[in-house]
N, C-alpha and C positions, 0 to 999 in steps of 0.2 A: 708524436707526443712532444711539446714544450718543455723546454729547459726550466728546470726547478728553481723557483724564485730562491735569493737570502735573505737570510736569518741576520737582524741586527739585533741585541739587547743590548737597553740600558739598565744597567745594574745600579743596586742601591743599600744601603744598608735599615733603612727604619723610611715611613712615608715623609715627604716634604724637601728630601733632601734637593729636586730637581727634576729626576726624572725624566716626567710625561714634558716640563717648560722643554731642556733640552733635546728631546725627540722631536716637538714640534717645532723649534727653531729649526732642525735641521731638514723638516717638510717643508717651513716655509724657505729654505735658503733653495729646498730643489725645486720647489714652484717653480721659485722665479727664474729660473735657470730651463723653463720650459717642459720639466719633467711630470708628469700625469698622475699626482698624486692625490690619495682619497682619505678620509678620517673613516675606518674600520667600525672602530668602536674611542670613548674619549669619555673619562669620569671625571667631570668638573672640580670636584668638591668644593666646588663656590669658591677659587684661587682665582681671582680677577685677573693676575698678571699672564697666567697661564689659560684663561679661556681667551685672552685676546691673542693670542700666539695662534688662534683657529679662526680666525678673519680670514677669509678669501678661500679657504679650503674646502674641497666640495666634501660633503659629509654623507655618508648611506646609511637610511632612514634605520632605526634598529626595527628589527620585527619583537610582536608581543605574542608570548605564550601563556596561557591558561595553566595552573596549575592550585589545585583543593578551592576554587573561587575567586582565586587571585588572578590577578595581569600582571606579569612582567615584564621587561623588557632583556633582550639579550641579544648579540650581535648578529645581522644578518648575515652570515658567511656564504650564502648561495649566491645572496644579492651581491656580496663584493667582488665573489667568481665571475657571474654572471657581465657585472662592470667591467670586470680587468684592466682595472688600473696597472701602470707600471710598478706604484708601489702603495703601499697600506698601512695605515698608520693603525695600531692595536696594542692600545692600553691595555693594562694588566693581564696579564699573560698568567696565571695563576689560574686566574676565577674559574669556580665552580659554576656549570651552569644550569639554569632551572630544568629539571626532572620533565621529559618530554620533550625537550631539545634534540637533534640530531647527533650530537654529542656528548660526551661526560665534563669532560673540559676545555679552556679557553685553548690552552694550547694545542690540545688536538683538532680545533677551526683553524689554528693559526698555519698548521701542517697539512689541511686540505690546501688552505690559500695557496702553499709554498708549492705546494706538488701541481699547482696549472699556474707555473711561471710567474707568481707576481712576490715583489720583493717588501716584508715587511720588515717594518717598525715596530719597537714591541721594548714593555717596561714590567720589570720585577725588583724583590728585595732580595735579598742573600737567603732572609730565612727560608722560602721556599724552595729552597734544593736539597732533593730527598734525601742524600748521602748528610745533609748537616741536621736533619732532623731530631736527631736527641738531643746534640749539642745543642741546639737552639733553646731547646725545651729547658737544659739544665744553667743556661745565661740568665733569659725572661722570664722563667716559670710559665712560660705559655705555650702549646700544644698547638701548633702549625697543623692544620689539616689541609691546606689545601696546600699543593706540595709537587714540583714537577721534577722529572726522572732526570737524572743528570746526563744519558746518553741524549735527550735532547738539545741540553745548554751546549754540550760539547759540538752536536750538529750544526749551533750558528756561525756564520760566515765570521761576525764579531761580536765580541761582547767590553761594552764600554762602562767602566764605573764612573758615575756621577756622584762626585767628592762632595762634603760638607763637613768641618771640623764638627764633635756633640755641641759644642758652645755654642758655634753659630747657631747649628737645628735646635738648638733651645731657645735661642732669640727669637729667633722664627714664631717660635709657637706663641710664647710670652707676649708675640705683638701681634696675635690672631691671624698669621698670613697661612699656618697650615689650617688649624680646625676653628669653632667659633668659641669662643672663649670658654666657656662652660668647661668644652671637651677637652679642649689645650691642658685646663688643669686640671683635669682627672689623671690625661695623659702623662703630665710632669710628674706628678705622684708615684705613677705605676709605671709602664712598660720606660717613658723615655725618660728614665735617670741616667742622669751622665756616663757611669757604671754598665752599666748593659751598651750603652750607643757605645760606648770606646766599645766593648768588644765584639758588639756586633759589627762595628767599622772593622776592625782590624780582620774578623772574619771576611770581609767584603774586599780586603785587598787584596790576602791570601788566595782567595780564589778567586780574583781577578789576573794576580801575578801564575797562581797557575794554567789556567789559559794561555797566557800569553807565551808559556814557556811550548804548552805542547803545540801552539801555530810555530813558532819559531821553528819547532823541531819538524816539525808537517812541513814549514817551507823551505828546511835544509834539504830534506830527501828528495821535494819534488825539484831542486835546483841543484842538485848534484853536488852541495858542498862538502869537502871531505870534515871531516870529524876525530877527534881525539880519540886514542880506544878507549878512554874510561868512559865518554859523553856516549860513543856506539853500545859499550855494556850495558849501560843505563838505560836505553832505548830497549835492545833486543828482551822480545817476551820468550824468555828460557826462562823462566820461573814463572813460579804460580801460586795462588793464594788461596785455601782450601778452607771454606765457610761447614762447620757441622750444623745440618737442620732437622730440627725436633720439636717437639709441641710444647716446651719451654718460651711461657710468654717474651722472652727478651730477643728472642730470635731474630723479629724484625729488627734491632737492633744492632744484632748482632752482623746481620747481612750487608748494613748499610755502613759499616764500620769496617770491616770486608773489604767493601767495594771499594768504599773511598782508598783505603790502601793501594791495591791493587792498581788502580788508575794511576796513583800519586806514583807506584814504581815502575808503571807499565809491564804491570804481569798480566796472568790469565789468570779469569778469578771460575769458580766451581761450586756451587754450593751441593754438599751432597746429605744425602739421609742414608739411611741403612737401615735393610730389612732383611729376611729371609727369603728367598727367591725370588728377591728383586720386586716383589711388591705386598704393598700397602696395603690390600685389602684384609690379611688377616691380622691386624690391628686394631683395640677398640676402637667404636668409630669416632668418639672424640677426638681422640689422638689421632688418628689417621686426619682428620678433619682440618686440622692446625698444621701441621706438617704440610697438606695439600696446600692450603693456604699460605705457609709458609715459600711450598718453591713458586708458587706462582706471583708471589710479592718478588723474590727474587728474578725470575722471567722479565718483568716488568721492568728492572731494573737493569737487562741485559747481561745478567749473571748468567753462566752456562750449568745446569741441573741433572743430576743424576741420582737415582736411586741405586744403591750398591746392594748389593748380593752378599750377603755376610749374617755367621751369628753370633762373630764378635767384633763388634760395633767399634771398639779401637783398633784391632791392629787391621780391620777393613778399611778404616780411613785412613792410617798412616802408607797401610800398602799403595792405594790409590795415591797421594800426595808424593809419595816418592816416582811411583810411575810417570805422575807429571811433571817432577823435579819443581815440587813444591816446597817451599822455604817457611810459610807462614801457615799457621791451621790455627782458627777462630772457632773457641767452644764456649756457650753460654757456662758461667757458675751454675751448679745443678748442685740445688740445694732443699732437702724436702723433710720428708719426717719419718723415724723410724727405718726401717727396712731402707726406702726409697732413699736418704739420705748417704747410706753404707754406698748403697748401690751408686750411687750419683758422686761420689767420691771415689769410689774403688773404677770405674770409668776413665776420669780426668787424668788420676793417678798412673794408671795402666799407660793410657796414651802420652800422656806426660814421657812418663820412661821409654818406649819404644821409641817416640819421636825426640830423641837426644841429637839427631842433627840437623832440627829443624826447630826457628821460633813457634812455641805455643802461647798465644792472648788467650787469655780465659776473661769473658767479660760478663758483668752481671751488671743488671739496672738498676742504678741510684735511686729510682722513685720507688722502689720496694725495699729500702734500707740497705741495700747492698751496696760494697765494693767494689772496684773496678781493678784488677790483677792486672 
């Protein structure tokens, strides 16, 4: 079997910043350096500066799929296998791709690429990382759906941010070099006000600098450097971060706020639910439904899942969390009406006081009037 190609990303905080030009400068700089490289996939948007960066680069024809009467086009990933380039230039690394494809998305073509040895290229924004997904939502007011798991970005060999001050990227636009004028100002208006680009940059360094932090650390271990014992505390996963999952819409929110954690202190994170002998099925089925949904949103995210045995729902997850010498337990605000309300309080409360030696986040989603504890 073939040694599994790398993963480069260039990172970005809003479109126009660079990107795709910077990616293909650095195709054509390994051209000419003799290295065997191909254009994957490449979305013009009619950027004159950046389609001439694709002069000389052999490009693999896209294939077209049929989908309700329509023609698409969408990356040939068999045909790029098939080629085996040394390396593969693969814009947008996000995209969703047409219904009847071999795939759901761009990056899981980009992960067949990598698994038969060939090294891509590959361009996103910040807002696409699932762990930043509400965030995102409460900066822009817009709802990222297409959206890639953060155990992936952390799999790349590197991930490069392609800088642009908001002022610049508003000049840009202003002088029609991202979109055709029309769209530039709708765009000025809406998503890229200065206000959102500053923090969607500032988001874009943060986790740029946090990458760079867990390579440094990945290449202190594999180089034997010794270490301060606060830096080795900081490292060793003896703690853990204990997500509660229930059919409480905020949930996915709540797992992805979780996760981010856990990663940031390098714990072990869990998401668990609680039933009466350990399952599911005697729950109505709606509920059981969300819940299922629930851990399998977290599965996907590489959260470890458990359904607990319990038929008191707090001190079964405080027991659990200290088992794991869990520090932090994430519980959606459970807020309802009547009865359900007592009940959704008299919970929190319960758990709250057992877990006195552990932080409890109680978090509730903003886009339903709620506050965040």
């Amino acid at each position: 079997m073939s040694k599994a190609g790398r993963l480069k990303i260039y990172l970005g905080y809003a479109a126009g910043v660079g990107k795709t030009y910077q990616m293909l400068e650095e195709a054509q700089g390994l051209r000419a350096k003799g290295v065997d490289v191909v254009i994957g996939y490449f979305e013009p948007h009619g950027r004159k500066d950046t389609i001439a960066k694709t002069e000389g680069i052999e490009t693999v024809p896209r294939k077209r799929v049929e989908y309700r009467g329509s023609t698409f086009e969408e990356m040939d990933t068999e045909a790029i296998i098939a080629r085996h380039p040394q390396i593969a230039v693969v814009d947008e690394f996000p995209h969703t791709n047409v219904p009847g494809s071999p795939r759901l998305k761009r990056w899981e073509d980009v992960l067949a690429i990598l698994e038969n040895g060939i090294d891509v290229l590959t361009t996103m924004n910040v807002q696409h990382l699932e762990s930043l997904n509400d965030q995102m939502e409460q900066i822009t007011g817009v709802k990222v759906r297409e959206t890639i798991p953060d155990w992936v970005i952390k799999a790349a060999a590197e991930v490069v941010m392609v800088d642009l001050t908001p002022r610049a990227l508003m000049h840009r636009l202003e002088r029609g070099v991202v979109y055709p004028p029309e769209k530039a100002k709708r765009a000025l208006e809406n998503f890229f006000k200065e206000s959102t680009l500053v923090a969607l940059r500032e988001m874009a360094m943060r986790q740029t600098a946090h990458e760079i932090e867990e390579r440094l650390e990945s290449d202190s271990e594999m180089l034997g450097v010794s270490e301060t014992q606060p830096a080795r505390r900081a490292r060793k996963r003896d703690d853990a971060v204990v997500i509660y999952i229930s059919d409480d819409p905020s949930t996915a929110m709540l797992i992805r706020r979780g996760k981010r954690v856990a990663d940031i202190v390098h714990a072990d994170c869990f998401a668990v639910a609680v039933a009466e002998n350990s399952d599911l099925r005697a729950l109505a089925p709606a509920k059981r439904e969300a819940i299922e949904r629930h851990l399998n949103f977290a599965r996907n995210l590489h959260v470890e899942t458990r359904v607990l045995n319990g038929s008191e729902p707090a001190q079964t997850i405080v027991d659990f969390a200290r088992l794991h010498n869990a520090r932090q337990i994430f519980l959606p605000r459970m807020v309802g009406k009547g009865i359900d309300r007592v009940r959704g309080k008299s919970f929190v409360n319960q758990l709250v006081g057992m877990a006195d030696d552990m932080e409890v986040t109680i978090v509730a989603d903003r886009r339903q009037g709620r506050a965040t504890s």
